[in-house]
N, C-alpha and C positions, 0 to 999 in steps of 0.2 A: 405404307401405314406408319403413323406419329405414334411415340412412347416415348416415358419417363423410365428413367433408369436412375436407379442411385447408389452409385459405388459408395461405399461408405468407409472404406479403408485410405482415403485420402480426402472424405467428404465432400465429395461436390455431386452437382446433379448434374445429368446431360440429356440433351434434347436432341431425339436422333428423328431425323427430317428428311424428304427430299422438296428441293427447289423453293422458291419463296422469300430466302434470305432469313437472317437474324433478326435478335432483337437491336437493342441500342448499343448494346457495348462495342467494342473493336470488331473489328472485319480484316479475316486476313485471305486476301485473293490465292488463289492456284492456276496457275495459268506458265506455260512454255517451260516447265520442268524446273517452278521456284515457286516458293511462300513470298511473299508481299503484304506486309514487313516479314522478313525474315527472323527478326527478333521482335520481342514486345514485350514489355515493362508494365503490369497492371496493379491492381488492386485488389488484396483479397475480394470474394465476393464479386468481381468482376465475369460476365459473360463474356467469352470469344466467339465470335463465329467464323467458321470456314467457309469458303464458297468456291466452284472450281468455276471457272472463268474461262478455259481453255479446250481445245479439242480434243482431249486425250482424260479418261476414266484417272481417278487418282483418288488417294487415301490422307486421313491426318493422323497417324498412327504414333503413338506416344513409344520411346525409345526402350522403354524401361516397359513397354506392354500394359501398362493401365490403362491406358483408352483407346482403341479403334473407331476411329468414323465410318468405316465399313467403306464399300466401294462406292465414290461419290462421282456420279456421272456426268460428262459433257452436257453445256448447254444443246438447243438443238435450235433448227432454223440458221436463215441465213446464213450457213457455211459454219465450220467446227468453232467458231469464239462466239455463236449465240448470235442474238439478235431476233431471238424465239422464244424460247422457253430458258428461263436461269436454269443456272447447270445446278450441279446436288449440294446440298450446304452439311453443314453438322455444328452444332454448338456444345459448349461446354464451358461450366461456370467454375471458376477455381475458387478455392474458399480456403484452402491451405500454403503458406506462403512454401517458394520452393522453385527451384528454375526448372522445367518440365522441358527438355529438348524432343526434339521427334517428326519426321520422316513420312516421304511417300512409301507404302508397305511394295505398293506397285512396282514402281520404281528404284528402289535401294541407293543407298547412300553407296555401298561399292563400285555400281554403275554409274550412279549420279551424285558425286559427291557433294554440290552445290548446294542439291535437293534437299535442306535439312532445314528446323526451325527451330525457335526455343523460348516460350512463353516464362518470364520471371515475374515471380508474384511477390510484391509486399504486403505488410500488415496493414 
């Protein structure tokens, strides 16, 4: 099930989804225990979207605890990278400028140190 959420203490809205993909703005893959781009430089007002790409359940969990994409599942078909069904997506539109870092929940940055990202928003 699709809903609208709207945090309002950092104002942005988020579109919590499975599978389908985003809208137009940036796309950052998950797949083999990394973000792709692992950094990304936007625009207020700019949508992300996540998508997991990979055989293995994973999260877009913001460092600081303001957003959870919740558990976003493997594609399915043709073997664990899809080629069936797109794996679980999650979007989120930043509207306040600020570098937002943030983490597989699944996975941890203690185990996976690699595993990390960090979305920088200007005006």
């Amino acid at each position: 099930m699709r809903q609208w959420n709207w945090a309002c203490r950092l104002g942005w809205w988020e579109w919590r989804g499975g599978g389908g993909g985003g809208g137009t703005g940036p796309n950052v893959a998950i797949q083999d225990f990394s973000f792709s781009p692992a950094a990304l430089t936007i625009k207020a007002g700019t949508t992300v979207t996540w998508t997991n790409s990979g055989p293995s359940a994973h999260t877009a969990t913001s460092d600081t605890g303001v957003w959870d994409s919740g558990t976003l599942g493997a594609p399915s078909g043709s073997g664990g990278y899809g080629g069936g069904s797109p794996g679980g997506t999650y979007s989120l539109t930043f509207n306040t400028p600020g570098t937002y870092s943030y983490h597989c929940k699944i996975h941890p940055p203690s185990l996976y140190p690699s595993f990390v990202g960090s979305i920088t928003v200007s005006q």
